[in-house]
Steps between C-alpha positions, in 0.01 A plus 500: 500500500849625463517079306293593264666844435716455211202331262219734692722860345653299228237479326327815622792691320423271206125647487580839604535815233837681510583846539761416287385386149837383355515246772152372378600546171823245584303256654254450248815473231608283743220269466443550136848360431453211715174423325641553152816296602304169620254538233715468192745274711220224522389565130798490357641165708086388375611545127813368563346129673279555233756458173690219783165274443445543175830443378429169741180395362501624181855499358656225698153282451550508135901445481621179685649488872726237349607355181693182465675398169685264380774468229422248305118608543231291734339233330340301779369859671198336649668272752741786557227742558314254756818443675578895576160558622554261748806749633451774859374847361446331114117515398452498167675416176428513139730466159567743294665555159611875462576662149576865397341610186309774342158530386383658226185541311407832188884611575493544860746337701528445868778306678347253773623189731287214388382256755435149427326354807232200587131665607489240733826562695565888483173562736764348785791787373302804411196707521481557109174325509351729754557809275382403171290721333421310186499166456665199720787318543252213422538630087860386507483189310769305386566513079195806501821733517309774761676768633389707822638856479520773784252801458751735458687269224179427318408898480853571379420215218128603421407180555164326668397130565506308165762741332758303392888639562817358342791391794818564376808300720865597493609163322582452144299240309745352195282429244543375080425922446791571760512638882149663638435581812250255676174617506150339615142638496261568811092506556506759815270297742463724779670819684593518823559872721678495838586881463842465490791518251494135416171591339694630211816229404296172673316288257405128623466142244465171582780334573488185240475820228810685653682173490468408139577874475840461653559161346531379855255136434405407895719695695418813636703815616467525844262429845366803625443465903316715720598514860287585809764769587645687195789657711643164519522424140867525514560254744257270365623492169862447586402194743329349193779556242735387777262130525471472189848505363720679223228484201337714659452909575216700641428840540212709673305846538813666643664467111265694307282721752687511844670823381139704517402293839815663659443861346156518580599351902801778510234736396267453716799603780673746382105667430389393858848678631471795295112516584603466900715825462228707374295344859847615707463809334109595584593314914834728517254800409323421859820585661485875364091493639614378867750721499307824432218351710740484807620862470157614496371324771782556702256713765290162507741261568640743777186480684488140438785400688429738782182315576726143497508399183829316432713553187400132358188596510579844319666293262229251473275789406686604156571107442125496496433783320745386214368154487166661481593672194704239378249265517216708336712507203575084515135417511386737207839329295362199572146525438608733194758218351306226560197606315731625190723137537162317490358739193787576298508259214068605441609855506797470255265293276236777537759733391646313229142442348417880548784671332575197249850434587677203637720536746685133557593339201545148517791436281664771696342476856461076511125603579267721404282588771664689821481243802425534862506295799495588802706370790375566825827390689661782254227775643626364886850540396429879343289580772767373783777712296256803518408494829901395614646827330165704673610402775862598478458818350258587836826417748689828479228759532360308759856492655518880490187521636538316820835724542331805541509673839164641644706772663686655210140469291269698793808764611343679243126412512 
């Protein structure tokens, strides 16, 4: 019996009302703070896996792992191409001819990075073909002079499939009339919507067109690569460079989007560190309910150790009582968090539809939708830290309590 003692009036003083209604008062703060603690701790690291993926899939699966140039430009690319396939982590490639220019149709002008790719091959690099919502990558022709433009761009332009929108490309033309600014016209084929910020300065051409563009007759501007791994782009690309000599540089993801990967990982810590104060906070709190619980059941544990119970086990009745609590409040946080991690993008859409407003925008945000994923080995880890600092803050009342002496409580009994 005397075994079972600390979990037997542990969690009878869990149950039982309180003369003393700022103690109950404590302990249900207590709890509340807990709950509130692990709840927005696991939605906010569930947002913050969330914008980790997407930037993943949707950014990084539209802008190459790897690109791999050379000086003098790559004329025989296909041999090239087949060759780095063949390389560990390498498994896709595609040419590419890149140009900066500005569209413009009725006066409106928009700056954009034009594209020039093969239909064929960019299915192995990127998952533009996956998100088109007009047309195909099939339209691009070479000599029809099509033009695939982000949603975003083409909403900026006014423009639809069939309009027609003049390209305008930082390179003077000398002509009999004198210097003008090269210039070419485009039948928008299709539009394509990942719901990100390349929606609004990507625009995609075949490749043959981009190259007569750029006066560049067979060669092409780069390979593209896409690795199994994008966290060893770096590596990869220097091993390449370094085997295949001087002529030649590379550069990968790291260049033009690693910046926002690292923000959004130092986020995510700093939040989940902040977060796990606001947890310390509501688990310190339990230290303040033991304590006031031990002074008024001072009488009780008296006549507890008079019938033999030892002080570990008066000690392993408030470490019970406080993991009672304690726990309580970790399995509402849970069950609370997880439903809002698994719901939050439909109710933010819900909202946004109701009251009209947008809350991401994509040429601010990278996306426009508010992502969530949940990690279950992050709800073990917040759960462990909860139930670790519980525990702690249980030791020193339960300390005091086992110090108490039965005959200085009953002299007066």
């Amino acid at each position: 019996m005397l075994d079972r003692l600390p979990f037997l009036v542990g969690l009878r003083y869990v149950r039982a009302k309180r003369r003393n209604h700022f103690i109950s008062f404590i302990s249900l703060t207590s709890m509340l703070g807990l709950m509130l603690g692990v709840a927005v701790l696991i939605l906010v690291l569930s947002v913050m896996n969330g914008f980790d993926h997407e930037l993943r899939t949707r950014i990084l699966g539209m802008v190459p792992h790897t690109k791999i140039e050379s000086r003098s430009g790559l004329v025989e690319w296909e041999s090239l191409a087949s060759e780095l396939v063949e390389r560990e982590r390498v498994i896709g490639a595609a040419p590419y001819v890149e140009q900066q220019g500005m569209f413009s149709i009725n006066g409106r002008n928009q700056g954009a990075m034009v594209n020039g790719i093969h239909p064929d091959w960019e299915n192995q690099v990127s998952i533009i073909g996956e998100h088109m919502r007009r047309g195909s990558l099939d339209d691009l022709k070479p000599g029809e002079w099509n033009v695939v433009l982000g949603s975003m761009l083409a909403r900026q332009l006014g423009v639809g499939v069939g309009d027609r929108v003049t390209l305008l490309v930082p390179e003077a033309s000398i002509t009999p009339a004198g210097v003008f600014p090269r210039l070419k016209r485009f039948t928008v084929s299709g539009i394509f919507s990942v719901g990100a910020d390349l929606d609004a300065n990507l625009a995609y051409a075949h490749i043959e067109d981009m190259q007569t563009l750029a006066r560049l007759g067979e060669a092409v501007g780069g390979i593209r690569l896409e690795l199994d791994d994008l966290f060893v782009a770096g590596q990869v690309t220097q091993d390449i460079v370094n085997d295949l000599g001087p002529n030649y540089r590379g550069s990968d993801w790291t260049y033009s989007h690693g910046n926002l990967f690292q923000a959004i990982q130092m986020e995510k810590r700093m939040i989940a560190l902040l977060l796990t104060v606001i947890i310390a906070v509501a688990a310190f709190n339990i230290v303040s309910t033991l304590v006031m619980v031990v002074t008024d059941k001072r009488a009780d544990i008296a006549i507890l150790r008079t019938i033999g119970a030892t002080p570990r086990s008066i000690m392993g009745i408030f470490i019970v009582q406080g993991l009672a609590i304690g726990m309580m409040g970790i399995a509402i946080g849970v069950l609370v968090g997880v439903v809002l991690a698994l719901t939050i993008s439909d109710v933010i859409g819900w909202v946004e539809a109701a009251l009209g407003i947008q809350f991401l925008d994509a040429g601010v945000y990278f996306i426009s939708d508010l992502p969530s994923r949940l990690h279950w080995d992050d709800v073990g880890r917040i759960v462990a830290a909860a139930f670790g600092l519980t525990f702690l803050s249980t030791l020193y009342p339960a300390w005091r309590a086992a110090r108490v002496q039965p005959a200085d409580v009953l002299r007066y009994e």
